[in-house]
C-alpha positions in Angstrom: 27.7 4.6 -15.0 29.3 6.8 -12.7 30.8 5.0 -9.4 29.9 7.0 -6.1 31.7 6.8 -3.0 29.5 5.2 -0.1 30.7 7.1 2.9 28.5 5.4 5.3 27.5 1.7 4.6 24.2 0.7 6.4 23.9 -2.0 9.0 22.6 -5.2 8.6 19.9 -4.4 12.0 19.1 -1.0 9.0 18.6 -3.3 6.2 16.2 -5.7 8.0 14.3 -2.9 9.1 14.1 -1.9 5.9 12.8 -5.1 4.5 10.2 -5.3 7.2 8.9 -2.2 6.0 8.9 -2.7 2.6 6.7 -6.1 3.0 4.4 -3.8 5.3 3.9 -1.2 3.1 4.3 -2.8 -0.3 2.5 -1.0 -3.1 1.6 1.5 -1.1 3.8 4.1 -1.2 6.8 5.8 -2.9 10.4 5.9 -1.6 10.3 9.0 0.7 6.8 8.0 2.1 8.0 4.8 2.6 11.4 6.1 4.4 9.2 8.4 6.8 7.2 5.5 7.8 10.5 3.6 8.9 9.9 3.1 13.0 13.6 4.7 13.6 15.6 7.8 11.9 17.7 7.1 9.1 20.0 9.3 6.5 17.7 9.4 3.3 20.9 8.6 1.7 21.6 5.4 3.8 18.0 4.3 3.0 18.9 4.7 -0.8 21.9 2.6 -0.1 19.8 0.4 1.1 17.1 0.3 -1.5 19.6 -0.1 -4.4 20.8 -3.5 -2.7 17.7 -4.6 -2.2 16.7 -3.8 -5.9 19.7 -5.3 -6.9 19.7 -8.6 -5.6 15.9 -9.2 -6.6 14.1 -8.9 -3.1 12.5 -5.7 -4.7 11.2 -3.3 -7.8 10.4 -0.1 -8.0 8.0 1.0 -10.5 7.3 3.7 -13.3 5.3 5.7 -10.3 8.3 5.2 -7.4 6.3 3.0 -5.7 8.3 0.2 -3.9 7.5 -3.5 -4.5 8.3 -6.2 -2.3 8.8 -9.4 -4.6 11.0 -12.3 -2.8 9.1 -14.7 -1.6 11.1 -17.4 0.3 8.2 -19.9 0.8 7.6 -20.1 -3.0 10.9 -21.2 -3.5 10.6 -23.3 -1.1 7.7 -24.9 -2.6 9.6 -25.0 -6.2 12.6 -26.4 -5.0 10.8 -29.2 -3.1 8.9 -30.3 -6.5 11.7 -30.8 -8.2 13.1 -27.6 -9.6 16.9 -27.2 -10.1 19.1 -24.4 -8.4 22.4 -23.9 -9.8 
């Protein structure tokens, strides 16, 4: 896979806004509905940044369609780890 040069890396206040959005709009829409529903601008780029950490670290999918998927979910964990379950 082809490395690409990130010439502007998003901030944390971007990513958070990003994940707020994504949990609000889960399912609903694709990636560049879903970037024009974001409550302040952002470089489509940036957002795709953005997504591709958030894809990569579990907190979302994207299916077949392009629709976005929210799928961490902390409390559930939380539950788990609380009945026993081991984290390495």
């Amino acid at each position: 896979m082809p490395q690409t040069t990130i010439l502007h890396s998003p901030t944390l206040e971007s990513v958070l806004m990003v994940e707020k959005a994504i949990q609000k709009y889960s399912q609903e829409c694709g990636k560049y509905q879903l970037w024009k529903k974001l409550p302040k601008k952002m470089m489509y780029q940036t957002f795709q940044v953005i997504l591709k950490y958030l894809q990569e670290s579990g907190k979302i999918i994207v299916d077949n369609d392009g629709c976005v998927i929210w799928t961490f979910n902390p409390k559930r964990v939380k539950k788990l780890i609380s009945e026993g379950l081991i984290v390495k």
